[in-house]
N, C-alpha and C positions, 0 to 999 in steps of 0.2 A: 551566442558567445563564441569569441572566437580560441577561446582556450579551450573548451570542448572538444575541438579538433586535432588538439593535440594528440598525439600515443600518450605520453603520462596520464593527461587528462582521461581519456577512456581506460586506459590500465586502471586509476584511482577507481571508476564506477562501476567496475564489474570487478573488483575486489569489497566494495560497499555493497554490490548486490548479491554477492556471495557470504559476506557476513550474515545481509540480513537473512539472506537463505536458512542459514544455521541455524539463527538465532530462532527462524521458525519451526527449523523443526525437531530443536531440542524442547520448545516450545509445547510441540505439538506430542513428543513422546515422553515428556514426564508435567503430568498434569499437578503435582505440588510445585515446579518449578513457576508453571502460570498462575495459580493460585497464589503465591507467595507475591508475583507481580501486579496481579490484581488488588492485594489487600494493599503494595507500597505506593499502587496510582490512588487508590480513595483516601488512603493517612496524606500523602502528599495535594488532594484536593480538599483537604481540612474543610471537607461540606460540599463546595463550588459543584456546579454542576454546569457542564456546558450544551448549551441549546442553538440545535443548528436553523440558520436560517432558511433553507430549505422546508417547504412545507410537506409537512406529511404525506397526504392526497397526491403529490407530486411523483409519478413515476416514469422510467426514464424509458425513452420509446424503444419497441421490440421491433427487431430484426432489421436493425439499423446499419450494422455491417454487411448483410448481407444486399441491402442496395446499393452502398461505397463498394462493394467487392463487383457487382454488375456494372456498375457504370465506370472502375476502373478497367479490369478486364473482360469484358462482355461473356459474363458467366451467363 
């Protein structure tokens, strides 16, 4: 996209990722605050339950960076 390359545009995404920052870790330091989030995501999934299509068995291969990191700079 070529608006991404904007300044505004990257100002917008590192103010979204600073939200979300917060959002984690007020998150993460009052645990009725997730709790209360957790019960508004299953009322608002009235049942639904979502099933990934990735298979279980499936895991995601080890040490994978570290061969992209050797063959970019001859680590």
């Amino acid at each position: 996209m070529a608006q991404g390359k904007e300044s505004y545009a990257h100002d917008a995404m590192l103010l979204a990722g600073k939200a979300m920052a917060c959002t984690a870790i007020s998150a993460l330091e009052n645990p009725e605050l997730l709790d209360n989030a957790k019960k508004e995501l299953a009322e608002r999934l009235d049942g639904e339950t979502y099933t990934s299509l990735i298979p279980k068995e499936l895991t995601p291969p080890k040490n994978k960076q570290k061969g992209i990191k050797q063959k970019l700079f001859n680590w």
